[in-house]
C-alpha positions in Angstrom: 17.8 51.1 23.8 16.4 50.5 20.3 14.4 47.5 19.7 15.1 46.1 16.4 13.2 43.3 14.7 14.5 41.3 11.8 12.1 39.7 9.3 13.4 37.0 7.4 11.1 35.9 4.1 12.1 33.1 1.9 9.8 31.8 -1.2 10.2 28.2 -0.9 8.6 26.2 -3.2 7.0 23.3 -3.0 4.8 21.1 -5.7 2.3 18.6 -4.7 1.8 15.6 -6.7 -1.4 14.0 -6.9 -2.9 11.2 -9.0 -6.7 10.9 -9.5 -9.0 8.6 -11.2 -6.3 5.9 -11.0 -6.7 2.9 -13.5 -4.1 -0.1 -12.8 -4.3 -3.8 -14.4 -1.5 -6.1 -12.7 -3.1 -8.7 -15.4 -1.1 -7.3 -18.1 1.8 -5.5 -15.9 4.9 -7.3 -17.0 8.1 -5.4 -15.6 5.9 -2.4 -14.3 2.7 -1.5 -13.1 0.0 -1.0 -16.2 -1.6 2.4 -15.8 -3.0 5.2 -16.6 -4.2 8.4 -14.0 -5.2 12.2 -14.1 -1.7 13.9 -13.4 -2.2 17.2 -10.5 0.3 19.5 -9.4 -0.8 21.5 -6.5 -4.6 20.6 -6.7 -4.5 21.3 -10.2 -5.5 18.9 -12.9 -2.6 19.0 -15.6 -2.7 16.2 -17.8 -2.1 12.4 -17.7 0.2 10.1 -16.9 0.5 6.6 -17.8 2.9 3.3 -18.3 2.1 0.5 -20.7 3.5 -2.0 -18.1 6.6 -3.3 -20.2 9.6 -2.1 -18.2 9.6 1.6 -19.7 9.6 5.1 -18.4 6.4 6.3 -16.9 5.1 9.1 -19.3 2.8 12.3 -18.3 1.4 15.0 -20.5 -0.1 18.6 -20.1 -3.4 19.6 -21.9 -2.3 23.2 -22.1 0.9 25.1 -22.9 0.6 26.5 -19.7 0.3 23.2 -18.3 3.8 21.5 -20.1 4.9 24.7 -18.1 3.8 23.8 -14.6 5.3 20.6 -15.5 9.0 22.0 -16.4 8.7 23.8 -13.4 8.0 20.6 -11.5 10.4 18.8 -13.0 13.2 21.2 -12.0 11.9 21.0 -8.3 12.5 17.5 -8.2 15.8 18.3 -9.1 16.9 20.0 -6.7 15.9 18.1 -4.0 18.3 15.9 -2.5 18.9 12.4 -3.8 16.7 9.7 -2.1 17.4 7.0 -0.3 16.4 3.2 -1.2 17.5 -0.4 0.0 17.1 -3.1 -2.6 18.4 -6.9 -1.6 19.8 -5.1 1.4 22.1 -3.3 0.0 21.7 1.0 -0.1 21.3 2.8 -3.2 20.7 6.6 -3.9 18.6 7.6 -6.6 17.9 11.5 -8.2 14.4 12.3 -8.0 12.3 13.3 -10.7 8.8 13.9 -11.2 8.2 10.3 -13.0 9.8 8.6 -9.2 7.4 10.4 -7.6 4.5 9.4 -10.1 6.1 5.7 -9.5 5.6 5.9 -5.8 2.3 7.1 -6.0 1.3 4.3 -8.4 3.3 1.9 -6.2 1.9 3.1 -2.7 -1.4 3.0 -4.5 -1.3 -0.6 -5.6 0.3 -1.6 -2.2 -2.9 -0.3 -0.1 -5.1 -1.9 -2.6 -3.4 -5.3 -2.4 -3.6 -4.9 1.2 -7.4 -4.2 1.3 -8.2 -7.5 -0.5 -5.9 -9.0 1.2 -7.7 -8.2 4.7 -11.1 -8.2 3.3 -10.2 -12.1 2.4 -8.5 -12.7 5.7 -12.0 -11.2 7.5 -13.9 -13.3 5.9 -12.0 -16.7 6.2 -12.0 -15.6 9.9 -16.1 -16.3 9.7 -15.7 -19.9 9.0 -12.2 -20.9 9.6 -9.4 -20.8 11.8 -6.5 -18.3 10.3 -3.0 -19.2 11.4 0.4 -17.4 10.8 3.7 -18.2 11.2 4.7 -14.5 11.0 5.3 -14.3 7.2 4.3 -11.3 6.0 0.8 -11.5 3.9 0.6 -15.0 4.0 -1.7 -17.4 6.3 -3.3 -20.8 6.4 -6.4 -21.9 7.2 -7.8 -25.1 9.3 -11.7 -25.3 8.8 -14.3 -27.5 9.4 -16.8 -29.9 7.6 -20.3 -28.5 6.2 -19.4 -24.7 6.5 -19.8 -24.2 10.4 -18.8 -20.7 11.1 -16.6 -19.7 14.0 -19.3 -17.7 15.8 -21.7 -21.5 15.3 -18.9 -23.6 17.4 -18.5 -21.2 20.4 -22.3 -22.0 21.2 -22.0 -25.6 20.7 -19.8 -26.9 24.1 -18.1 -29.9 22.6 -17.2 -27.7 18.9 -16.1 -25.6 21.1 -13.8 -28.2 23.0 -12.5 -29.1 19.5 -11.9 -25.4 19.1 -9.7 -25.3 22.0 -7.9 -27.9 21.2 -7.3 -27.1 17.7 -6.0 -24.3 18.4 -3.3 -25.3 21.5 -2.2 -27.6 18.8 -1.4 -25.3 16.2 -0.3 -22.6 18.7 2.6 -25.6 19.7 3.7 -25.7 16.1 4.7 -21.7 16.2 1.7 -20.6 14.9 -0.1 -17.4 15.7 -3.9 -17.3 15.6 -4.8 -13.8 13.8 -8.9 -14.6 14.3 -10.1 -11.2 15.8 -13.8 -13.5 16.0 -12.5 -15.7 18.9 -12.4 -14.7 22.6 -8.8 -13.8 23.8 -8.6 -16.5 26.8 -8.4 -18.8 24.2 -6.0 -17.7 22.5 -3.5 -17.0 25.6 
């Protein structure tokens, strides 16, 4: 009996975008995000891309011939990958992807996690002082605090703060509100 063995080899490409040294200023961002950001394509620094902020396309650029060729090449992967997916106002849409999507997502992702980050950095430090409520809205919260700038971690020493605490927070927890404080003991939140 003959043992045969079939090797199969197929060159598939793939290009990794990356954006480094990212600048962004929402201040000025109108339509789009305002930036500009060192363009790589498979860990190699290319060029630049950037977008003024006014609604238009998103524009890169190579340093090197050789470069604006590593681009092409990138560009025409994009293309033939299949179309991606997107739900805007609930309804689907499909959308070609090119290499200025994919710079668009990074920049988008990018700004996202960042917005995030303050976000919970503020959130943290409102917990130190205040009580931080949510009705289960995304990124939003309110805040009940109290007179002279007693911090949480102040009025869980102090019996009858602590009493007011309690009670505070039954009240709100009535009214549909979750407490997000990570700083306050769970059996008083339950």
């Amino acid at each position: 009996m003959e043992n045969l063995l079939y090797l199969c080899h197929t060159n598939t490409i793939h290009m990794k975008v990356q954006l480094k040294n990212i600048k962004t200023n929402l201040t000025f961002s109108e339509e789009t995000i305002m930036f500009k950001a060192d363009l790589y394509i498979n860990n190699k620094k290319i060029g630049y891309c950037n977008n003024d902020g006014r609604g238009g396309n998103t524009n890169y650029y190579g340093n090197t011939k050789e470069d604006y060729q590593i681009i092409s090449e990138c560009e025409e992967y994009f293309k033939s990958l299949p179309k991606k997916k997107h739900t805007i106002n609930g309804n689907d849409h499909e959308f070609n992807q090119t290499l200025e999507n994919e710079i668009d997502d990074i920049i988008a992702k990018y700004v996202d996690d960042k917005e995030e980050k303050k976000f919970q950095k503020k959130m943290e430090k409102d917990m130190l002082t205040k009580l931080v409520l949510s009705k289960g809205v995304p990124n939003q919260y309110e805040t009940v605090g109290w007179k002279g700038g007693v911090t949480i971690k102040q009025i869980l020493k102090n019996s009858l703060w602590k009493s007011t605490l309690i009670k505070t927070i039954e009240k709100y927890k009535q009214q549909g509100y979750t407490i997000l404080n990570t700083n306050i003991p769970q059996e008083f939140l339950t």
